[in-house]
LOMI-626918 format. One record per residue: x, y, z of N, C-alpha, C in turn; residue in one letter. Coordinates in steps of 0.02 Angstrom, whole numbers, plus 50000, padded with zeros to 5 digits. Layout:
LOMI-626918
XYZXYZXYZA ...
This chain:
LOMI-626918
499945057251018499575054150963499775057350897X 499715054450846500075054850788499625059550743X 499495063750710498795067850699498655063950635X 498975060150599498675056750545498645049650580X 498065050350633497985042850646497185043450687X 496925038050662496335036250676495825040650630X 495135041650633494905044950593495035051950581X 495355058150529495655063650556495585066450456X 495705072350468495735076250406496475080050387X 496675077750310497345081550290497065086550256X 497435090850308497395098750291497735101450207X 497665106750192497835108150126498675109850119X 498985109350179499815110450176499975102450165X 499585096550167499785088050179500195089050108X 499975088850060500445087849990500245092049949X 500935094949892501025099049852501475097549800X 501695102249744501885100749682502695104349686X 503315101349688503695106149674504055110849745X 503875110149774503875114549862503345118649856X 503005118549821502315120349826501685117749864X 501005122449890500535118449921499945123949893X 499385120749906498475125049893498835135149866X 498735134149839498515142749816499225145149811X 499825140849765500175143549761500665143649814X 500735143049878501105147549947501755141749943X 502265143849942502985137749938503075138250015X 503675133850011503885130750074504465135750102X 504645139050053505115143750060504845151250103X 504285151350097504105157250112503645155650201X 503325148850187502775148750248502875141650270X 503605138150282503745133250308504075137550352X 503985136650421504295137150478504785131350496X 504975132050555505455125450571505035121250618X 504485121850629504145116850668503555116450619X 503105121150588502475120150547502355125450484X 501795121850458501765127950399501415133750430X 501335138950413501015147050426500265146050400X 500335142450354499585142650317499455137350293X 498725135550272498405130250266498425125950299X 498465125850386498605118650408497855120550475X 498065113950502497435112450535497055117350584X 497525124350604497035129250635496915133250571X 496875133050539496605134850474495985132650457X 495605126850459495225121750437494715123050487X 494295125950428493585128450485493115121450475X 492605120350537492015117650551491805117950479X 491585110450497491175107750416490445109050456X 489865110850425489305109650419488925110250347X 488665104050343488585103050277488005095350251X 487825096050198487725087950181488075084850171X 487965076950184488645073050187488195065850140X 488575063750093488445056650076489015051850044X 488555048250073488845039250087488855036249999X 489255036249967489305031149888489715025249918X 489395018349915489375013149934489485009449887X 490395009649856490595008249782490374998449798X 490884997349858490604988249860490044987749874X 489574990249896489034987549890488674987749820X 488654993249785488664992049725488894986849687X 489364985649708489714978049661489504970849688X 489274972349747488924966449764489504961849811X 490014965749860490394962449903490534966649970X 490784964449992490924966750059491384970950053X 491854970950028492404973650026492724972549939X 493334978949917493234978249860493874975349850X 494194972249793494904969649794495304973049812X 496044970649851496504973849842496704977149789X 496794984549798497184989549755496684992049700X 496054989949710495544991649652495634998749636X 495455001749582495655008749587494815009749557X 494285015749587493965016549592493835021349539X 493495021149498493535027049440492945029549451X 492635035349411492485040249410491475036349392X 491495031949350491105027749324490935023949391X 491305019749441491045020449501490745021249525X 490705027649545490455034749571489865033349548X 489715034649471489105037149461488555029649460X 489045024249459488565016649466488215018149559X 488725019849588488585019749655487805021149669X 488055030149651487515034149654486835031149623X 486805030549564486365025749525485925018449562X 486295015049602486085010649620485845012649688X 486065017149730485645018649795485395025149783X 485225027349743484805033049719484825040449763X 485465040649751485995047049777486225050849735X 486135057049722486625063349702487225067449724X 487505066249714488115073849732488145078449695X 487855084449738487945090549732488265097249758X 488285101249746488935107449781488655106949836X 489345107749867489565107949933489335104249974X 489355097949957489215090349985490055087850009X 489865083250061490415079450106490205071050065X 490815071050019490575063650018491025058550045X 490825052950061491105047550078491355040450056X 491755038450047491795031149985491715028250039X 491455021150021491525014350064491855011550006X 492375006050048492785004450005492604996150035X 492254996350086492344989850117492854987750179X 493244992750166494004990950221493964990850269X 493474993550315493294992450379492834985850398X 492764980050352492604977750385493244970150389X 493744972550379494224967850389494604971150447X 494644976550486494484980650551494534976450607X 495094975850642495604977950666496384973150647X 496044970250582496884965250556497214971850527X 497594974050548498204979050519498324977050463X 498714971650454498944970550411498574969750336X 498024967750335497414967350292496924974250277X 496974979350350496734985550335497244989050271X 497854989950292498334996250275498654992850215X 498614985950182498974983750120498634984750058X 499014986550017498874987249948497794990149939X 497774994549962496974997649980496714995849909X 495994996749901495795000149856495505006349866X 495385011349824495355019049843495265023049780X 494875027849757494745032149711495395034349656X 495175034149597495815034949567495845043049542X 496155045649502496215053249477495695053349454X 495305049549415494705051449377494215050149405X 494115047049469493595049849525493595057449565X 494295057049578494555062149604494215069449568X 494305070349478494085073249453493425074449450X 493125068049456492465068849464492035073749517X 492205070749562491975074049636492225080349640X 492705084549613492755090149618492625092049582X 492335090849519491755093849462491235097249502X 490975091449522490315093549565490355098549615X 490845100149641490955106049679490835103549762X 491155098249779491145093849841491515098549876X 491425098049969491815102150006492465098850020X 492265093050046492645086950074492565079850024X 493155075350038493105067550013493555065950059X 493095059550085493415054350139493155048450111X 493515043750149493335036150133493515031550224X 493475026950185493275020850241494045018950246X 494665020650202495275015150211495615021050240X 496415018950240496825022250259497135030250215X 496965028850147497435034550114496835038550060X 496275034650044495725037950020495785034849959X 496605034849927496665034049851496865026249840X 496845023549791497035017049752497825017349784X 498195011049821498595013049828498895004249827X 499475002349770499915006549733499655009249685X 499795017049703499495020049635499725019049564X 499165018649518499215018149466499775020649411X 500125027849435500265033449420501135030349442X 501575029149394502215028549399502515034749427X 502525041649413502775045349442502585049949488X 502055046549501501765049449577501565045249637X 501735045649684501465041449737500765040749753X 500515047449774499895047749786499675053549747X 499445052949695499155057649634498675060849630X 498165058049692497655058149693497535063449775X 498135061449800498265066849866498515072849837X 498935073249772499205081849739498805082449699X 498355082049691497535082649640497205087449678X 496965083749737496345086849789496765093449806X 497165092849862497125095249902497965101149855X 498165100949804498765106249789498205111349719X 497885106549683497645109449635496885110949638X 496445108949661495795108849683495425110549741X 496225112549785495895113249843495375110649910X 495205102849891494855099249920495165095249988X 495095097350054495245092550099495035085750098X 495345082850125495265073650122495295072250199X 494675066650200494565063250277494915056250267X 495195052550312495295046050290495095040950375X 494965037650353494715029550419494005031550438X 493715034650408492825036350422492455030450445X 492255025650474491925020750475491155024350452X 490845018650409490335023350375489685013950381X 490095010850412489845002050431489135003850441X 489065004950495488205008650529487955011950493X 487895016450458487665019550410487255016950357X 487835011850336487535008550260487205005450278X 487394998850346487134995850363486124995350387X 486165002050416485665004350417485085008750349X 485485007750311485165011050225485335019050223X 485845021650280485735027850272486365032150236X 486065032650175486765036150125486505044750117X 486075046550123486315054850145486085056050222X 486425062450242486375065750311486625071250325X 486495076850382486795081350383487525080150420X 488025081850383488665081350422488895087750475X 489325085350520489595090950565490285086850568X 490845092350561491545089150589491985094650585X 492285092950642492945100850680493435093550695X 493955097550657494525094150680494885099850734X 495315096350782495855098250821496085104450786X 496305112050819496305116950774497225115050795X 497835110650781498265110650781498715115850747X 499015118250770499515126450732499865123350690X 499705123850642500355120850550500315113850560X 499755110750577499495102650577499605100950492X 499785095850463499595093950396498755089250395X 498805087050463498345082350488498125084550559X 497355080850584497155082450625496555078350632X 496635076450691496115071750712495255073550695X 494795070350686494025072350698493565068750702X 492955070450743492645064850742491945068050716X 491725065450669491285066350634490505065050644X 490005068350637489495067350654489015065150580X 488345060350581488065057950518487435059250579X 486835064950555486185064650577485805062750503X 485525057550517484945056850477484525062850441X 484455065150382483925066850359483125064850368X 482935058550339482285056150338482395048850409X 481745048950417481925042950454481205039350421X 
């Protein structure tokens, strides 16, 4: 199995600036010939934590949000606003983007996403978030916005900010059920110099 497949977390070696990755460490020094030495998925301790659900399309009033929408930072705070949610330190949050519910057309999941742009990105790590995952495949707006970066929003988090990223979260049940905060639990696969790694994530209710 492919460790960036199905619901799973990129570790802080996934992308970097330069042969660079998280805290400085190059490729020169802690790339092995099979994995990195550091920051990869036996690295990546057990989340326990609060976790919440920002439910950008439902906010907008659709099921799902356009192709390639890029999710800004303003978003975020409509989200929150409209289901009467906060993010605060060391919170797990989650985007719904809608993409799961076009789930299991491939071709309609994995094309042109919509996904958080840099200035969400910025956002959420203001607040001092542990984790950001989402509902699609790559987390970020993708084609990205950003001419000379592919995924800008993947060398944001996780080279300069230090923030791991979850991606394919189904978060359907959840909303569905009204429930946008909970306590989270999630251990990924402790893979040796993983960039990625599978997990399956737990959402317990707070209030019932």
């Amino acid at each position: 199995m492919y460790t960036h497949c199905g619901t799973h977390v990129d570790t802080l070696s996934h992308y970097g600036y330069d042969g660079k990755i998280w805290n400085g460490f190059s490729e020169k020094e802690h790339l092995a010939s099979r994995h990195w030495t550091v920051c990869g998925a036996d690295k990546h301790p057990p989340i326990i934590s609060r976790g919440v659900v920002l439910d950008v399309a439902g906010a907008q009033g659709v099921d799902a949000l356009p192709d390639s929408y890029g999710i800004s930072d303003a978003d975020l705070r409509d989200a929150c606003k409209r289901q009467g949610s906060e993010v605060r330190v060391g919170d797990v949050v989650i985007i719904r983007t809608g993409k799961m519910t076009v789930w299991p057309d491939t071709q309609r999941f994995i094309q042109n996403e919509p996904g958080i742009d840099l200035s969400a990105a910025r956002y959420l790590a203001e607040c001092g978030v542990v984790t950001i995952g989402a509902d699609n495949i790559a987390l970020e707006q993708l084609p990205t916005a950003d001419p000379e970066n592919w995924q800008v929003v993947h060398c944001y988090l996780l080279a300069e900010a230090g923030i791991p990223v979850m991606e394919m979260v189904n978060v359907e049940e959840l909303v569905g059920e009204g429930i946008f905060e909970f306590a989270f639990l999630g251990a990924c696969l402790r893979l040796r110099g993983a960039t990625g790694s599978p997990m399956r994530p737990f959402a317990l209710p707070l209030k019932r």
